[in-house]
C-alpha positions as CSV (number, residue, x, y, z in Angstrom):
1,X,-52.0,-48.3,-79.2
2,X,-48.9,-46.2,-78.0
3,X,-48.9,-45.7,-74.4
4,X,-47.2,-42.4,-73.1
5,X,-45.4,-43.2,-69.0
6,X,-45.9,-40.4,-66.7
7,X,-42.8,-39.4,-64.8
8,X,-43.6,-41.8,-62.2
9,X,-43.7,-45.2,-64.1
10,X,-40.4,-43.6,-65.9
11,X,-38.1,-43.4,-62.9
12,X,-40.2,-46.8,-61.4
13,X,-39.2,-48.7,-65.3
14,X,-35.8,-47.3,-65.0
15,X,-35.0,-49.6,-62.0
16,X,-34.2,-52.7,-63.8
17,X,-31.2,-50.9,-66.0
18,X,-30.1,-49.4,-62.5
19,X,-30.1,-52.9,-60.4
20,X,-27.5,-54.0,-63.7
21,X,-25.4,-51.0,-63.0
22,X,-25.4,-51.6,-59.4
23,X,-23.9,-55.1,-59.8
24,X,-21.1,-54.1,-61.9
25,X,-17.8,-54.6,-59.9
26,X,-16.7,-51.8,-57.7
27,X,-13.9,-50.7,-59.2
28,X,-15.3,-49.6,-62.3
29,X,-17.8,-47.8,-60.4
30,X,-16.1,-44.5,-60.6
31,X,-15.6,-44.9,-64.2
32,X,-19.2,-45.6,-65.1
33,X,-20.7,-43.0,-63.3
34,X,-21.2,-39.7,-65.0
35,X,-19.1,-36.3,-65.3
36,X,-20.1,-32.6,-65.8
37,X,-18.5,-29.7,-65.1
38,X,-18.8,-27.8,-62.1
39,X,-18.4,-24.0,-61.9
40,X,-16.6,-22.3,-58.4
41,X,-16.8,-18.9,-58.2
42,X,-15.6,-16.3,-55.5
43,X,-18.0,-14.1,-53.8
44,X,-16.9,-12.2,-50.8
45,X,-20.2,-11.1,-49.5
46,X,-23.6,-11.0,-49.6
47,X,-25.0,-7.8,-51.6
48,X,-24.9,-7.2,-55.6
49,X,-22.1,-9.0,-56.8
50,X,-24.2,-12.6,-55.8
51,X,-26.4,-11.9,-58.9
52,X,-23.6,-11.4,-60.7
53,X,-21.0,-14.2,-59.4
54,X,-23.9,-16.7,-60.1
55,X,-24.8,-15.5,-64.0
56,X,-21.1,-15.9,-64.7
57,X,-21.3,-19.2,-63.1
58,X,-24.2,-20.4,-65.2
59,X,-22.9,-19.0,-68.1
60,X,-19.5,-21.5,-67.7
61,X,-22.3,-24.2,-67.5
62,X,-23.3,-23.2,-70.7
63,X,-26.4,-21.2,-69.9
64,X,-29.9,-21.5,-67.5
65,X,-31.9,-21.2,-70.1
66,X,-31.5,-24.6,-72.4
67,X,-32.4,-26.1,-69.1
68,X,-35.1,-24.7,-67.9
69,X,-36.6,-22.0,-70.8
70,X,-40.5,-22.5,-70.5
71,X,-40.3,-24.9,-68.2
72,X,-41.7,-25.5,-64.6
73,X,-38.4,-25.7,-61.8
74,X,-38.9,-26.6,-58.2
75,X,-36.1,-25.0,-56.1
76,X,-35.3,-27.1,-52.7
77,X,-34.1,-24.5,-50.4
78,X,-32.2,-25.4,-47.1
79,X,-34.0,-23.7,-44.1
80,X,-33.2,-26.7,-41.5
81,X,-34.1,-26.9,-37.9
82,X,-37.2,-26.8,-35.8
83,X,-37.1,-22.9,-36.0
84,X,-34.6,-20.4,-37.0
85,X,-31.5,-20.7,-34.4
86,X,-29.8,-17.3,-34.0
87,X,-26.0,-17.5,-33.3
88,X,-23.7,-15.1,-32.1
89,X,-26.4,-12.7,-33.6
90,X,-25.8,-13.2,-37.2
91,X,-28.7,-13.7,-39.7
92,X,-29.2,-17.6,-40.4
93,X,-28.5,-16.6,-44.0
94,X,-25.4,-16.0,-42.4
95,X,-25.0,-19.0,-40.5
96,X,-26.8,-22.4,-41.4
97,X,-29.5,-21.4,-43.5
98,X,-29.5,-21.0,-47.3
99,X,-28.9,-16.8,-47.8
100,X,-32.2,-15.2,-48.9
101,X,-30.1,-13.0,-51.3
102,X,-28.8,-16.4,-52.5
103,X,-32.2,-17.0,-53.5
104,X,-33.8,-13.9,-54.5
105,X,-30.8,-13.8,-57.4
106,X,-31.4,-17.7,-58.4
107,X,-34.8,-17.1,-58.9
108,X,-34.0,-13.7,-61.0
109,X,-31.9,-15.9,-63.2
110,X,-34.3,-18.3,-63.6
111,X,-37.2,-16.2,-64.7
112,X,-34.5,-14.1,-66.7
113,X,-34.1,-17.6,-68.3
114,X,-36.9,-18.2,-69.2
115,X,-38.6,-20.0,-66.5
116,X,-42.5,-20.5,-66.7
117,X,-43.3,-21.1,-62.8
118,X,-40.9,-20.9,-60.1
119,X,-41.9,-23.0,-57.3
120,X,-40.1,-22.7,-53.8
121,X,-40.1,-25.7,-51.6
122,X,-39.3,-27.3,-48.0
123,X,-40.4,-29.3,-45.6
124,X,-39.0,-27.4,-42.0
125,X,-38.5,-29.9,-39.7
126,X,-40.8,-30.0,-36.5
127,X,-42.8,-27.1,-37.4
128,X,-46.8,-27.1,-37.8
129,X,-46.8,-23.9,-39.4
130,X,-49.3,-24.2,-42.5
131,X,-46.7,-22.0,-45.1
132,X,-43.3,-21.9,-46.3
133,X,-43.9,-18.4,-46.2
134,X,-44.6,-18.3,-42.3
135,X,-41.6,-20.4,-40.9
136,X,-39.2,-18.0,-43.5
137,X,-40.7,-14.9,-42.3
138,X,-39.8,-16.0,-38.4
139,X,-36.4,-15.9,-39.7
140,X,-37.0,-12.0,-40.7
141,X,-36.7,-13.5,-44.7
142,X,-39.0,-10.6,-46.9
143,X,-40.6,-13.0,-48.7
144,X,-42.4,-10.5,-51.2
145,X,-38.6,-10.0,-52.9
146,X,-38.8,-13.1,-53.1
147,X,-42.2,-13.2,-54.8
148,X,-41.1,-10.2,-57.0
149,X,-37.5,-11.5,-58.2
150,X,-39.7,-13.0,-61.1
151,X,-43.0,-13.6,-62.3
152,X,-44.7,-16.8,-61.2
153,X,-43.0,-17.8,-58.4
154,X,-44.9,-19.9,-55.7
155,X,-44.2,-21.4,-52.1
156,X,-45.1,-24.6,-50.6
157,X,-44.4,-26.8,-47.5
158,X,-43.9,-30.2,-48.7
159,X,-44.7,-31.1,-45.4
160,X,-48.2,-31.7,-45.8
161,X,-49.7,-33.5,-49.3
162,X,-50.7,-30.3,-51.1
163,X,-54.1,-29.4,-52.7
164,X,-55.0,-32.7,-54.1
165,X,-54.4,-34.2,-50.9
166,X,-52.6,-36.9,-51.9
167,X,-48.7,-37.7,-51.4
168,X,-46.4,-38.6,-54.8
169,X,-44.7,-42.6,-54.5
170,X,-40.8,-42.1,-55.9
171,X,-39.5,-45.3,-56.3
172,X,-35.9,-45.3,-56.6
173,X,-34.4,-47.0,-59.2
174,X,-32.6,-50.4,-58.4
175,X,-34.7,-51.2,-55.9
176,X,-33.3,-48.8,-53.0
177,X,-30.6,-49.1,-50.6
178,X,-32.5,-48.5,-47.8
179,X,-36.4,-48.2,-48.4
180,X,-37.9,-49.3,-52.2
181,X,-39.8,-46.1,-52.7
182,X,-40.4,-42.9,-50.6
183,X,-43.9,-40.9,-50.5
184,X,-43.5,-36.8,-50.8
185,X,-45.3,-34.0,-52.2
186,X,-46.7,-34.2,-55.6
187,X,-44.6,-30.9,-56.1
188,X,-41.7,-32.3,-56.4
189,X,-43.0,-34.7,-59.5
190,X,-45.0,-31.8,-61.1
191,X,-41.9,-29.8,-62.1
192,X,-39.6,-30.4,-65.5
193,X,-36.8,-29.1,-63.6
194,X,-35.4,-29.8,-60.1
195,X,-32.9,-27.1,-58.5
196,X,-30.9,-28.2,-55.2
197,X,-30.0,-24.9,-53.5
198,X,-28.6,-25.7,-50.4
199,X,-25.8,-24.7,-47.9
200,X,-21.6,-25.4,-47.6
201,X,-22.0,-27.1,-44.2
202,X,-20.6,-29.8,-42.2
203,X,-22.9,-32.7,-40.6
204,X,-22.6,-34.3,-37.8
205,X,-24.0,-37.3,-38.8
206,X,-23.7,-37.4,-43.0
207,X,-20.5,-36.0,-42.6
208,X,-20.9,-33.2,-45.0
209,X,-24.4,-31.2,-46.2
210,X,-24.7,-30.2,-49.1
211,X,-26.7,-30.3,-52.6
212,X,-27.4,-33.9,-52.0
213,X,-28.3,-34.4,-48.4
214,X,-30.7,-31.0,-49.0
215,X,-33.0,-33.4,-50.4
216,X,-33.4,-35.2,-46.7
217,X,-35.5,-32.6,-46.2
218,X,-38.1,-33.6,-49.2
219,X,-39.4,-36.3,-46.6
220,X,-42.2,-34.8,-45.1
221,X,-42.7,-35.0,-41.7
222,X,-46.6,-36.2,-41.7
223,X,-44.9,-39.4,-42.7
224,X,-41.8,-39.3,-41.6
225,X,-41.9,-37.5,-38.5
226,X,-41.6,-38.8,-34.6
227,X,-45.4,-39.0,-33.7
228,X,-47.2,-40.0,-37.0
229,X,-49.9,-42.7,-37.1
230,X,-49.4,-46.0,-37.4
231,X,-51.6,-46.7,-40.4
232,X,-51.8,-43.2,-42.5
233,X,-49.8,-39.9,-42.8
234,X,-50.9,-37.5,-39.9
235,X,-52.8,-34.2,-40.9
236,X,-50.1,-32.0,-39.8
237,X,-46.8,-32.0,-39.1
238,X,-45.4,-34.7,-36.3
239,X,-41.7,-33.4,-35.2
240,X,-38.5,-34.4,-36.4
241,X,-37.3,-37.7,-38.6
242,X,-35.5,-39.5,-35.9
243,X,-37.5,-42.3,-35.0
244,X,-38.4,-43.5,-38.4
245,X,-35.3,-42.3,-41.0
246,X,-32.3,-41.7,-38.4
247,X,-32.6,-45.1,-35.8
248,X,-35.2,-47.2,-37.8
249,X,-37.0,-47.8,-34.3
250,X,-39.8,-48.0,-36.4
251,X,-41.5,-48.2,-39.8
252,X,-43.6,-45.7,-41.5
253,X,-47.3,-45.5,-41.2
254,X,-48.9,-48.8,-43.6
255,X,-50.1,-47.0,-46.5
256,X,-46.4,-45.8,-47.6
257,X,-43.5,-48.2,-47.9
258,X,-41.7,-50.2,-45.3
259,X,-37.6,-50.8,-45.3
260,X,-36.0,-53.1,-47.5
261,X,-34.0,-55.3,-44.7
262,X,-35.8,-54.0,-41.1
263,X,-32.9,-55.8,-39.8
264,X,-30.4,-53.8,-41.8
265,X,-28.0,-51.5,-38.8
266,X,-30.1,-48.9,-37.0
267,X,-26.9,-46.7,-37.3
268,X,-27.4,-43.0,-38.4
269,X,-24.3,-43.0,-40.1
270,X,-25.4,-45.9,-42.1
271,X,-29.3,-45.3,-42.3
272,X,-28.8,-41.5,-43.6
273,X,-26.4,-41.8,-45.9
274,X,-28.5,-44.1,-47.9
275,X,-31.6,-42.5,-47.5
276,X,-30.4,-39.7,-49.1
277,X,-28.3,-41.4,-52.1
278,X,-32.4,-43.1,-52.7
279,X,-33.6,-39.7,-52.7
280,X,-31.8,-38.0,-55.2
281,X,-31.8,-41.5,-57.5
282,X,-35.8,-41.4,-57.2
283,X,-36.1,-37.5,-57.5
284,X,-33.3,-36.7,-59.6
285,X,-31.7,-33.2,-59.0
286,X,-30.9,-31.1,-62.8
287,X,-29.2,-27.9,-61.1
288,X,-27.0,-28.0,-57.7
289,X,-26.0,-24.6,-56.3
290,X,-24.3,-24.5,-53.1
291,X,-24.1,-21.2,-51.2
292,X,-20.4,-20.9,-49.5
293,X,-20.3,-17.2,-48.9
294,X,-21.0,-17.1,-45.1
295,X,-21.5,-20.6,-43.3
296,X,-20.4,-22.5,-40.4
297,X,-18.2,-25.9,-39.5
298,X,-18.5,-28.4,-36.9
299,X,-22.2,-29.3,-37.8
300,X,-25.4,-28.7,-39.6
301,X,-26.9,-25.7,-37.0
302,X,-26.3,-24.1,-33.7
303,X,-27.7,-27.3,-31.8
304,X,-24.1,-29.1,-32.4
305,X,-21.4,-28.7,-30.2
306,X,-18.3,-27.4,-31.8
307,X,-20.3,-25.6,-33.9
308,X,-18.4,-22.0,-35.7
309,X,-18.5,-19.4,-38.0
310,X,-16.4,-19.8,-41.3
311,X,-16.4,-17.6,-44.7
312,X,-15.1,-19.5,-47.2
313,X,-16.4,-16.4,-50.0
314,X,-18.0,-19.2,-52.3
315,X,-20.5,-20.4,-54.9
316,X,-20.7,-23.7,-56.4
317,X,-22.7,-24.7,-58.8
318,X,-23.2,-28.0,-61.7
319,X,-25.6,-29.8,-63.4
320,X,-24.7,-33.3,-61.5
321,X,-25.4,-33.7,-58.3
322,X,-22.5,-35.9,-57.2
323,X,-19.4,-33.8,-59.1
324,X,-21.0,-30.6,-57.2
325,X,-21.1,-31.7,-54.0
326,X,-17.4,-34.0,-54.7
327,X,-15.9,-30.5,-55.9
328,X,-17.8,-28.4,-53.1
329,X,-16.0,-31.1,-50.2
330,X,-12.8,-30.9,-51.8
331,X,-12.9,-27.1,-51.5
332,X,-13.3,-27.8,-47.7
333,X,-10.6,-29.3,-47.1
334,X,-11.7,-33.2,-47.4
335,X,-11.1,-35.9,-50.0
336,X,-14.2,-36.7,-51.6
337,X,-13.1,-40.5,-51.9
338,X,-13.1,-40.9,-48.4
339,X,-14.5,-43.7,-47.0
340,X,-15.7,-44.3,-43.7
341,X,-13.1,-43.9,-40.6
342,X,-11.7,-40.7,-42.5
343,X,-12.5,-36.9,-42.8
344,X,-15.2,-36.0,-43.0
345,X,-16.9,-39.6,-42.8
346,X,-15.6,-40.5,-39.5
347,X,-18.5,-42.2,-38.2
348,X,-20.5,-42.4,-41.4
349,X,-20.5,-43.9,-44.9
350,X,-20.2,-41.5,-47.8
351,X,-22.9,-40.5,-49.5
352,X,-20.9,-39.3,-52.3
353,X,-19.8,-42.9,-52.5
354,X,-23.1,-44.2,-52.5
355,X,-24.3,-42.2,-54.9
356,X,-22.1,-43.3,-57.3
357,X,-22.5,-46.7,-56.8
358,X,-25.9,-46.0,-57.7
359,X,-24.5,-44.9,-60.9
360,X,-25.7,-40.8,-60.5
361,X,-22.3,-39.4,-60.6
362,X,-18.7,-39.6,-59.9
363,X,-16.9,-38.2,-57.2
364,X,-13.3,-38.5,-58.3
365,X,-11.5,-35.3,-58.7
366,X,-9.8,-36.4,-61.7
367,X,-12.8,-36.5,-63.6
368,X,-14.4,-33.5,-62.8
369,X,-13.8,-30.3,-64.6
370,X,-13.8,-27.5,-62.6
371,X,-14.4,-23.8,-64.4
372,X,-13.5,-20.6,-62.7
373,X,-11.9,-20.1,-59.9
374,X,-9.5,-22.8,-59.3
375,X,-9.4,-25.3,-56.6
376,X,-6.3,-23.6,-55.2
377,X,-7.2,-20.5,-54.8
378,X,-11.0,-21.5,-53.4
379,X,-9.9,-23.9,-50.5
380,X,-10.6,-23.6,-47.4
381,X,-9.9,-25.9,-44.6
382,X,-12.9,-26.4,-42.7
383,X,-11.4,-28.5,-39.5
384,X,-8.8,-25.3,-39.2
385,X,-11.5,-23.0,-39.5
């Protein structure tokens, strides 16, 4: 009798032809791992023309709607921090948050595409608010545009297990860099399209943030937070991922999984990069959009020191993960091939690296085509900024 696999025992079978491809030699790593375009578009403020920058964008991608036409898409939106952080008075939108305009005109495009349900997510770290829609609307966000841009659309906080109560295992293919397998919402399984829509940002301690390192924030904090339980996830939220995902000064509770190598560096810059290249192998993202308009350098929020106001006037989006963020911290100012004791990796490894090791995508320039606006004329030097 034919046996149909559920998404789960798919990305859990596809392991073994990952581990092959993470053996291969590292020079050919670049090579192997895939290449899509990526479309760059200017956009000098928030207002009208977003809508508009973005359709022309998808449209140079060759369309939203052979991906996600009568499908279900979860949309991972960047809202970091323990609570919105004003600075300098500007809107977070303006600062380190995703733009809520940003959003309102990606979901419009998606339902215009034929989207079935549109399902917000986020897991904000170190709040115990019960909804999405409660930490966005401290931040001043109208959330019923947001419900209105098209039909269907639905929030949740992926910090807590959802209605069947029960967290979803990904297990990252290859057997994981850092941890085998990471436990999350079952939203972020139950969807036939995955959206990154994050923020053009610097991090302190990945180096850069952007459509990749988003997805740290799909680890919710009943599990991975500072104060859970030592044997099952906590009932509500338990602070920020520092203990367990940035230092490793301990594991997660027993019922999810443990690290790989406990004696593996307790290092940030090495525990974080990796965490997130396992994320995005075990959950892998379709669509990465990257909101450049109005942002900041120096660091991921107002909490870093150094921290500044930049407007690059940018939108980046592509349907590979690894080429959007590589083309996204080229127009910054950085070489994407970086390694670590360079710009922006300093005291970090590279994700981008990682992640193509792991096969996901490259992050040579050379490789990636880029459609619009030209690197030239998009650049902007975020360490002059």
């Amino acid at each position: 009798m034919k046996r149909t696999l559920n998404r789960r025992e798919f990305f859990h079978g596809m392991s073994v032809a990952a581990a092959g491809f993470c053996l291969a030699p590292s020079g050919v790593w670049a090579k192997a791992a895939p290449a899509a375009p990526v479309a760059v578009g200017k956009c000098a403020k928030y207002g009208p023309e977003v809508m508009t920058t973005l359709a022309g964008m998808f449209d140079q991608l060759g369309g939203l709607r052979q991906i996600v036409n009568g499908k279900t898409v979860a949309v991972k939106i960047n809202v970091t921090g323990n609570h919105p952080t004003v600075f300098h008075d500007l809107p977070v939108g303006e600062t380190y948050w995703i733009h809520p305009q940003v959003v309102g005109a990606v979901i419009h495009l998606l339902g215009n595409a034929g989207a079935r349900r549109i399902r917000l997510l986020e897991s904000p770290t170190g709040s115990q608010l019960a909804t999405l829609q409660e930490f966005l609307s401290m931040a001043r966000w109208n959330v019923s545009d947001l419900l209105s841009a098209a039909s269907a659309v639905e929030f949740e906080n992926t910090n807590f297990a959802g209605p069947t109560g029960k967290y979803t295992r990904f297990w990252v293919p290859g057997g994981g860099l850092l941890f085998p397998a990471y436990d999350m919402n079952r939203a972020y399984e139950d969807c036939d399209v995955f959206v990154s829509l994050a923020k053009l940002k610097e991090h302190v301690t990945a180096g850069v943030t952007l459509s990749m390192k988003n997805c740290f924030g799909n680890t919710p904090t009943t599990i991975y937070g500072d104060g859970v339980g030592q044997d099952e996830p906590s009932e509500v939220p338990q602070g920020v991922r520092g203990r367990i995902l940035h230092h490793g000064k301990r594991q997660p509770p027993k019922s999810c999984m443990a690290e790989i190598d406990p004696r593996s560096p307790r290092d940030p810059g090495y525990r974080v990069p990796r965490i997130v290249a396992d994320l995005v192998a075990a959950r892998p993202i379709h669509l990465a959009i990257i909101d450049g308009i109005e942002t900041a350098a120096g660091g991921e929020g107002p909490w870093v020191k150094n921290f500044r106001t930049v407007r690059p006037g940018l939108l980046i989006a592509g349907t590979n993960c690894v080429n959007t963020d590589a083309v996204a911290t080229a127009l910054m100012g950085f070489d994407p091939m970086a390694d670590r004791g360079t710009a922006p990796f300093e005291t970090c490894d590279s994700t981008l690296k990682l992640a193509e090791q792991l096969g996901i995508g490259t992050c040579d320039m050379s490789r990636i085509e880029v459609r619009g606006l030209s690197m030239e004329k998009g650049r902007v030097y975020f360490r002059r900024a």
